[in-house]
C-alpha positions as a Markdown table, in Angstrom:
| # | Residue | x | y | z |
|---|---|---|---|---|
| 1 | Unk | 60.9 | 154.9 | -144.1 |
| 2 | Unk | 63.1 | 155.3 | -147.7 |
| 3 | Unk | 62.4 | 156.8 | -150.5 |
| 4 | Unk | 65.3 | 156.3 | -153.1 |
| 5 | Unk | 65.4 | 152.9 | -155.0 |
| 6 | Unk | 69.0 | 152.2 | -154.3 |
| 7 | Unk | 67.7 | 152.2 | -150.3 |
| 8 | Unk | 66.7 | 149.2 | -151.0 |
| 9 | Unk | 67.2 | 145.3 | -150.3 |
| 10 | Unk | 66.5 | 142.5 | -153.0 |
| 11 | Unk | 62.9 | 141.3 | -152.9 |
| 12 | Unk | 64.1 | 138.1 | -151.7 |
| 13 | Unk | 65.9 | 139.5 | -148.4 |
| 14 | Unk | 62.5 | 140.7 | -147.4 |
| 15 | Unk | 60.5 | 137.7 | -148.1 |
| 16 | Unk | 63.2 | 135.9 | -145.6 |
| 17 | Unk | 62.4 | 138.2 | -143.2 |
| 18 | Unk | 58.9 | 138.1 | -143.7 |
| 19 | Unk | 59.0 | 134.2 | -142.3 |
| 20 | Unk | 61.0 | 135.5 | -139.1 |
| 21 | Unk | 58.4 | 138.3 | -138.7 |
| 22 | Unk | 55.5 | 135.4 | -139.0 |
| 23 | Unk | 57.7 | 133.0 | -136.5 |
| 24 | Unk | 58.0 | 136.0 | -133.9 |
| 25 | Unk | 54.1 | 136.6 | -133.9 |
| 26 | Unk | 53.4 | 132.9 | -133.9 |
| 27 | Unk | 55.9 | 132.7 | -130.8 |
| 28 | Unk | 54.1 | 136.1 | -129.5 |
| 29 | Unk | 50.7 | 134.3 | -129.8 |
| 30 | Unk | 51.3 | 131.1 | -128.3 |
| 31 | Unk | 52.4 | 133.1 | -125.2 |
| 32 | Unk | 49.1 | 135.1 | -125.2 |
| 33 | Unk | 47.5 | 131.2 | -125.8 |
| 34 | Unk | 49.0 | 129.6 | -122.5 |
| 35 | Unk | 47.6 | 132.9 | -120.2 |
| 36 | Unk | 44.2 | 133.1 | -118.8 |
| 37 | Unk | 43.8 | 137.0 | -120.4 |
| 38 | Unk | 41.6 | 140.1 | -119.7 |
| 39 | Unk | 39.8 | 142.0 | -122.5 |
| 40 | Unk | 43.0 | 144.1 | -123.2 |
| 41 | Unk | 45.1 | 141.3 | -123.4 |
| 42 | Unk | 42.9 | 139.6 | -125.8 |
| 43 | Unk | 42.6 | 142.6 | -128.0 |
| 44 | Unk | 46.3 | 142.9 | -128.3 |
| 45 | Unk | 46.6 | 139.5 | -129.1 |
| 46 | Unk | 44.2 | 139.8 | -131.8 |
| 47 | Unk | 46.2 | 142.9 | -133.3 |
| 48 | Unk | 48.6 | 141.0 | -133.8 |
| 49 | Unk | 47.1 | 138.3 | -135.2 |
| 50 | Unk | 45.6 | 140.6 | -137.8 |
| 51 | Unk | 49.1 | 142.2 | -138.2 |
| 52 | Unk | 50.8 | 139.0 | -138.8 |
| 53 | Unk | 48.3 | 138.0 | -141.3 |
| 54 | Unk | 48.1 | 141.1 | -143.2 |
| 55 | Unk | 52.0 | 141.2 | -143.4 |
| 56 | Unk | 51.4 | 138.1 | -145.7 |
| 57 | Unk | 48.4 | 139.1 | -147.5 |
| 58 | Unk | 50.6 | 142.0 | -148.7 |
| 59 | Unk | 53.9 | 139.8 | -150.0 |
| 60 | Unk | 50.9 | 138.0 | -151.6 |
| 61 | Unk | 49.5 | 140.5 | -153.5 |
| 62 | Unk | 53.4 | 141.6 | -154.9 |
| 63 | Unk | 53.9 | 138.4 | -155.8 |
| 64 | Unk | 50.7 | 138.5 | -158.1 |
| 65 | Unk | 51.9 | 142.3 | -159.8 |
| 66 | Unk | 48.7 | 143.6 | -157.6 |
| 67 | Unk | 50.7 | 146.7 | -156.3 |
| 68 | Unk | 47.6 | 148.9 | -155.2 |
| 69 | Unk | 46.2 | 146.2 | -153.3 |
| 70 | Unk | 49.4 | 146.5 | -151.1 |
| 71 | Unk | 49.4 | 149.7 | -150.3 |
| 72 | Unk | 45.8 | 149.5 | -149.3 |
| 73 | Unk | 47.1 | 146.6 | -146.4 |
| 74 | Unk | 50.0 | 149.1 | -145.9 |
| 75 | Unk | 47.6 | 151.5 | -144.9 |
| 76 | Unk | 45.2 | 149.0 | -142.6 |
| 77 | Unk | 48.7 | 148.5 | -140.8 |
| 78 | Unk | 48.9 | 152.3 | -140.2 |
| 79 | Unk | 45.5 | 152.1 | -139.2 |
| 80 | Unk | 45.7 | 149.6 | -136.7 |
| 81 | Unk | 49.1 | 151.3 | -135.6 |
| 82 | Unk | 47.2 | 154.5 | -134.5 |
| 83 | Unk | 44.2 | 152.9 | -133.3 |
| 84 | Unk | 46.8 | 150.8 | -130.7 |
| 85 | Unk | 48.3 | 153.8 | -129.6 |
| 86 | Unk | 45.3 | 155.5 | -128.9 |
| 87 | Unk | 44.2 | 152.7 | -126.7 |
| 88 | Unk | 47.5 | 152.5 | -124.8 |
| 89 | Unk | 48.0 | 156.0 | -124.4 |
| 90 | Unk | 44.5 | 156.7 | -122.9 |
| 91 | Unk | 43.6 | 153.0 | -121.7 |
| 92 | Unk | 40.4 | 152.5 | -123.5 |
| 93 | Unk | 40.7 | 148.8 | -124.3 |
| 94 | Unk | 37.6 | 148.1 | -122.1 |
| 95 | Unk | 35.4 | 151.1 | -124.1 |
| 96 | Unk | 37.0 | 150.0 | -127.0 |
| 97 | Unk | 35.6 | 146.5 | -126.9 |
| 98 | Unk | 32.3 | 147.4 | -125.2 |
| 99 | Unk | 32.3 | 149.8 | -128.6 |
| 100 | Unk | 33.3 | 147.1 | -130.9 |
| 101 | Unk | 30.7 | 144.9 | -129.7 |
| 102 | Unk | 27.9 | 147.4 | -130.0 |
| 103 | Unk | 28.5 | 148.7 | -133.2 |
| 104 | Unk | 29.3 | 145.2 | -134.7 |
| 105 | Unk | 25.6 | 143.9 | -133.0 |
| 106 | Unk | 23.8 | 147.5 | -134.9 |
| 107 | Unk | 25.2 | 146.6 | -138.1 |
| 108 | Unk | 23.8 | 143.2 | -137.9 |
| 109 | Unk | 20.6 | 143.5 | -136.4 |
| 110 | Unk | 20.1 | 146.3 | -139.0 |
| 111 | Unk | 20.5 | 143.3 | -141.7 |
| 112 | Unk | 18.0 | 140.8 | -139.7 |
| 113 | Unk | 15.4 | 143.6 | -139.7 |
| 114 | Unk | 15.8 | 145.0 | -143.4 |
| 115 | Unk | 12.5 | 143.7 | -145.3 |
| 116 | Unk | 13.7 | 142.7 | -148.8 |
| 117 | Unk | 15.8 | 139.6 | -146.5 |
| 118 | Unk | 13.2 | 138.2 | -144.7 |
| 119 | Unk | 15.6 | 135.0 | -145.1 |
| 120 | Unk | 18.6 | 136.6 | -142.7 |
| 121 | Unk | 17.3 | 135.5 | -139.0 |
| 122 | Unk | 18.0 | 132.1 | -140.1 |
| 123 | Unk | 21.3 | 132.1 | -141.4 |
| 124 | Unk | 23.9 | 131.3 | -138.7 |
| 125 | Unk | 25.7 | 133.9 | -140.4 |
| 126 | Unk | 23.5 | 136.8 | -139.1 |
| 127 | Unk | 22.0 | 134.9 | -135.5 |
| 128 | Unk | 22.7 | 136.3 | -132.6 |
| 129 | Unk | 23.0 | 134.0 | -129.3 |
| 130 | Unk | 21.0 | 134.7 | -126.1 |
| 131 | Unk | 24.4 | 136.6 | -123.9 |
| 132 | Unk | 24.8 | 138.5 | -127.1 |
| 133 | Unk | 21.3 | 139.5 | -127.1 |
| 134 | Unk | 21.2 | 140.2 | -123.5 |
| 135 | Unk | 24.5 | 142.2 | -123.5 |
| 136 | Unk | 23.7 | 144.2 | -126.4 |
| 137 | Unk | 20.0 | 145.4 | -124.0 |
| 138 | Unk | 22.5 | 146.4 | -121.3 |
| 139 | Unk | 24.8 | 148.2 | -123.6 |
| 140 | Unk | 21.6 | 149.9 | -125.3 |
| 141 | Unk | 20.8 | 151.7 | -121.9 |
| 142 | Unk | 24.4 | 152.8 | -121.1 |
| 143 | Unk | 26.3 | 152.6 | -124.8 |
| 144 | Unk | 29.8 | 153.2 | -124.5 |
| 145 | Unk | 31.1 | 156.5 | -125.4 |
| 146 | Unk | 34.1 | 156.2 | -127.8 |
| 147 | Unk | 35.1 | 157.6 | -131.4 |
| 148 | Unk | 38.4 | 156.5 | -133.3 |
| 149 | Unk | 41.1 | 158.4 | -133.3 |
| 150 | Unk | 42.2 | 160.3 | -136.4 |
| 151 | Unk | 45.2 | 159.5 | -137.8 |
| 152 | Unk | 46.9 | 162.6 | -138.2 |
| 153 | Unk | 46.4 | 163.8 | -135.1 |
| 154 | Unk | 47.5 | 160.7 | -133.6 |
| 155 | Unk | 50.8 | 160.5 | -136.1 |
| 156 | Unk | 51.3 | 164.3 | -134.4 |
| 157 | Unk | 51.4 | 162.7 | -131.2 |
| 158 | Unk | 53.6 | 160.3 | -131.3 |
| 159 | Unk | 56.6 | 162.8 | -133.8 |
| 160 | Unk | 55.6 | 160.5 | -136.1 |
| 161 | Unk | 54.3 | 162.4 | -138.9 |
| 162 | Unk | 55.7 | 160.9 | -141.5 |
| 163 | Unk | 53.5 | 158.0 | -141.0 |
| 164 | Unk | 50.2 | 160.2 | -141.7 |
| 165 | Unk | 51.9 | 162.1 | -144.9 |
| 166 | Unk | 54.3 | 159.4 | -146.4 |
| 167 | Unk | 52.2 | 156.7 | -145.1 |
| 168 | Unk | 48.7 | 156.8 | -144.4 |
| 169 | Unk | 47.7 | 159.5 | -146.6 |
| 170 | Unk | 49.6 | 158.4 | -149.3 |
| 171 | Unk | 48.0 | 155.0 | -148.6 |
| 172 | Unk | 44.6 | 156.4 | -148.8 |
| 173 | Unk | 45.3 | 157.4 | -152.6 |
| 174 | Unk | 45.3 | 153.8 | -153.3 |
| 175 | Unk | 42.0 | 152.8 | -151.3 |
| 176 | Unk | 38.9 | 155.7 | -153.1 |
| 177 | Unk | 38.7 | 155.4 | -157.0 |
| 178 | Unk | 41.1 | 157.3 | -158.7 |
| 179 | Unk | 40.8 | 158.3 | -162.3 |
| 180 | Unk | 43.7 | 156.3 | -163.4 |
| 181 | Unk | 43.0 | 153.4 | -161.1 |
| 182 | Unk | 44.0 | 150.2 | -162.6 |
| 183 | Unk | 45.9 | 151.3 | -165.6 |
| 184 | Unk | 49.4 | 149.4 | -164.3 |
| 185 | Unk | 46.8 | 146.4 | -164.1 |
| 186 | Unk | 45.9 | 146.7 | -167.9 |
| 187 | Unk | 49.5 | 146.4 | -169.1 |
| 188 | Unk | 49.9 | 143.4 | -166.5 |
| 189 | Unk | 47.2 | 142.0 | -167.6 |
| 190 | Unk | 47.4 | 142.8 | -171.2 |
| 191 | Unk | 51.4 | 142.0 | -171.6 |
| 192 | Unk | 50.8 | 145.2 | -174.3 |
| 193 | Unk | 53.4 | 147.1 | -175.6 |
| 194 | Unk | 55.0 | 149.7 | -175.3 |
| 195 | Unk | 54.0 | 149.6 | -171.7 |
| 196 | Unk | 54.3 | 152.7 | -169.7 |
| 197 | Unk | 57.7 | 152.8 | -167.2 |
| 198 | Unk | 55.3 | 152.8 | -163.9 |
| 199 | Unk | 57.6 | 153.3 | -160.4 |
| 200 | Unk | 59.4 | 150.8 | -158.6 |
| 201 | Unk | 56.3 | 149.1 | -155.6 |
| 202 | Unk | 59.4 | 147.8 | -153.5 |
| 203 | Unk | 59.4 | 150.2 | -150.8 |
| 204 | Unk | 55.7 | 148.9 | -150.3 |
| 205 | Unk | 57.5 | 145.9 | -148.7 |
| 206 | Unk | 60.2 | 147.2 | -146.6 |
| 207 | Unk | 57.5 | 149.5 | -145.3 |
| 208 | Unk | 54.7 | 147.3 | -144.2 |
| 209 | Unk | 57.1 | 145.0 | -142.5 |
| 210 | Unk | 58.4 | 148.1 | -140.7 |
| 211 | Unk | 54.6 | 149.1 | -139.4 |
| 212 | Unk | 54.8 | 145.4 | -138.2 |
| 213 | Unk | 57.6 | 145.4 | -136.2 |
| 214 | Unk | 56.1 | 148.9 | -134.9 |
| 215 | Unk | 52.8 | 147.3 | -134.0 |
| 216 | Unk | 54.5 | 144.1 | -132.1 |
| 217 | Unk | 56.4 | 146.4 | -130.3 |
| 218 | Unk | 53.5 | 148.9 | -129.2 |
| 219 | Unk | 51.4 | 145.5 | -128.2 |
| 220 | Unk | 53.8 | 143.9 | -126.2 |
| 221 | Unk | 54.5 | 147.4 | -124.4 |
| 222 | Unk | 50.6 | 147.5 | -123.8 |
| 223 | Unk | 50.2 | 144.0 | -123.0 |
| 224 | Unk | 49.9 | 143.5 | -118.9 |
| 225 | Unk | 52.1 | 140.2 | -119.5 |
| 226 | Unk | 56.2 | 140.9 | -118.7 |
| 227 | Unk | 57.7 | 140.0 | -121.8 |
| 228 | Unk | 61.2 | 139.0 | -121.9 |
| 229 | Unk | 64.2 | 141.0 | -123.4 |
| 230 | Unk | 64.9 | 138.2 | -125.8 |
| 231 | Unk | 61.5 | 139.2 | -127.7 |
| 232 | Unk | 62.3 | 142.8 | -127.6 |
| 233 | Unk | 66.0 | 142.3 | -128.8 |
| 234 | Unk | 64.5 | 140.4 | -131.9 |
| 235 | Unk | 62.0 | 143.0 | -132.9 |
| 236 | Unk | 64.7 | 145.5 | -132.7 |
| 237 | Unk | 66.9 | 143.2 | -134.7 |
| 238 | Unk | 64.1 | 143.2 | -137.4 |
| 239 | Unk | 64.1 | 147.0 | -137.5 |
| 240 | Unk | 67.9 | 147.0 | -137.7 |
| 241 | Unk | 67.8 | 145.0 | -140.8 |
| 242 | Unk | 65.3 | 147.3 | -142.9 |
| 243 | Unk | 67.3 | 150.0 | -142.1 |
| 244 | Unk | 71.1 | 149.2 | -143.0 |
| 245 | Unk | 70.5 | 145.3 | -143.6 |
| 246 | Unk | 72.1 | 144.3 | -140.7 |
| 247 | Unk | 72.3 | 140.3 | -140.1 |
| 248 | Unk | 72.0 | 140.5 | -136.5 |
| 249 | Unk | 68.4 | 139.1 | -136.6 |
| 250 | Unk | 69.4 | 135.5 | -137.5 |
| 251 | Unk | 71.3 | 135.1 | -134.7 |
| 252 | Unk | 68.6 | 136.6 | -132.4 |
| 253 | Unk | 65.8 | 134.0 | -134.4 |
| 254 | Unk | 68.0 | 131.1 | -133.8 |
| 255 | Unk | 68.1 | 131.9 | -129.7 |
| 256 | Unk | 65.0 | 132.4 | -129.1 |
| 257 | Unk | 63.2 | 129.5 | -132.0 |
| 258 | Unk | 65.4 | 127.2 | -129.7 |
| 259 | Unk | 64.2 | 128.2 | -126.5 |
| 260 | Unk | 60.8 | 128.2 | -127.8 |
| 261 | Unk | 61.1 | 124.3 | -128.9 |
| 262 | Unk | 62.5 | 124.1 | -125.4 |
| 263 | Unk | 59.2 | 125.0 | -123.7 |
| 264 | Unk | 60.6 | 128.2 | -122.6 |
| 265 | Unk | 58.1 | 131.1 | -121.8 |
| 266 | Unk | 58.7 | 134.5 | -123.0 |
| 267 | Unk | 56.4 | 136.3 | -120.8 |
| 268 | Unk | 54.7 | 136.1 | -117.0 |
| 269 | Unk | 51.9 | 137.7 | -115.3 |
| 270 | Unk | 52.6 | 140.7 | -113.5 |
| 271 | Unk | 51.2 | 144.0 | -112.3 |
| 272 | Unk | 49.1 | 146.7 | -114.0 |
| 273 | Unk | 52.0 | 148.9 | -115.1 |
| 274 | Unk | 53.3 | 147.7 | -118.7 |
| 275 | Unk | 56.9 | 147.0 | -119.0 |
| 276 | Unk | 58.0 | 149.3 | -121.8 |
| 277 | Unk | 61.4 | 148.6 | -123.7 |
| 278 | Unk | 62.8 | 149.0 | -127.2 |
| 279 | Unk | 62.8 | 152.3 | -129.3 |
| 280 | Unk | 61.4 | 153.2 | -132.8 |
């Protein structure tokens, strides 16, 4: 992470990386797509789908002067970070989705049932199917046991606690109201002047696409598919760039988009013990 302004890249180096981030998770995901996969394989795959996805909401957002909004997805990526972690460290994909499921049924059969919307068991939005409804019975008489992890703790873990004090906690500023919430938006908006000299968002960017690079790294080290070193050597390519600007990613892209068009897999089945490679 960097905190001086002349640490910096133009905004238009990191919107080029951006696309290779997005054409490494699409790769990533296609993989995942042509593998018959267990619950913690499908889990990871849909982190990274939600990473990927996020990583563009937030060059979105800058793009439309909406700075807060980018540091709230900055934090989700934190989030999402820690909570993948968690589950590799202590192997509780399967309580994790068993979790997931239950809560997600509660919160919706607790909309179905409220009174005043006597309209909701209709909606396809809010209907449940028939394994859903028998799963969530089974569930009800031995409900998985899991609580998320906290973040700082987590963060303390893995020597990483600049992530929980320059990162997530600093993100979390940007998430609750805050008395002066906004007030950048007004002069946006407003085009007033004189317009208050408000801090350069870049690092916003640099950031999130580092927590990216983090969280494709932590899922392929989790995933119970071998990855190849190709996709590692990318990923750490990626990382080299946001911290000295180093090129070396475009040749790494070029090798393995080729391959890809190729038909060339980046991954096989193999045992239960991950294959763990690349550093942070």
């Amino acid at each position: 992470m960097k905190f001086e302004l002349d640490q910096y890249l133009p905004v238009e180096a990191y919107t080029e990386v951006l696309e290779v981030f997005h054409m490494t998770s699409k790769i990533i995901l296609f993989e995942f797509a042509h593998q018959e996969l267990c619950n913690r394989d499908i889990i990871i795959r849909n982190f990274i789908a939600r990473t990927d996805m996020m990583e563009k909401a937030v060059f979105n957002l800058w793009n439309l002067q909406d700075y807060q909004d980018c540091w709230i997805l900055y934090r989700c990526l934190l989030d999402r970070f820690f909570h993948l972690s968690h589950l590799h460290e202590n192997n509780q994909f399967e309580v994790f989705e068993a979790w997931s499921f239950r809560e997600q049924y509660n919160a919706l059969n607790r909309v179905r049932s409220d009174p005043k919307f006597s309209c909701t068991p209709e909606s396809k939005m809010f209907s449940f199917t028939l394994e859903q409804k028998e799963r969530a019975k089974i569930l009800s008489i031995n409900p998985p046991v899991w609580q998320r992890p906290k973040a700082e703790k987590i963060a303390k873990q893995l020597d990483m606690r600049f992530l929980y004090r320059f990162g997530y906690d600093f993100g979390s500023t940007h998430v609750h109201p805050m008395a002066n919430d906004g007030e950048q938006d007004f002069f946006t908006i407003t085009k007033l002047e004189p317009a208050p000299e408000f801090p350069d968002q870049c690092s916003v960017l640099s950031n999130s696409l580092l927590i990216g690079t983090m969280i494709l790294q932590e899922a392929l080290n989790a995933s119970l598919l071998s990855w190849r070193a190709l996709v590692y050597n990318l990923i750490d390519d990626l990382r080299k760039f946001l911290d000295k600007g180093s090129d070396e990613y475009k040749h790494s892209v070029v090798k393995v988009g080729t391959l890809f068009e190729q038909g060339v897999r980046f991954c096989e089945v193999r045992g239960r013990t991950p294959n763990k490679k690349g550093t942070v």
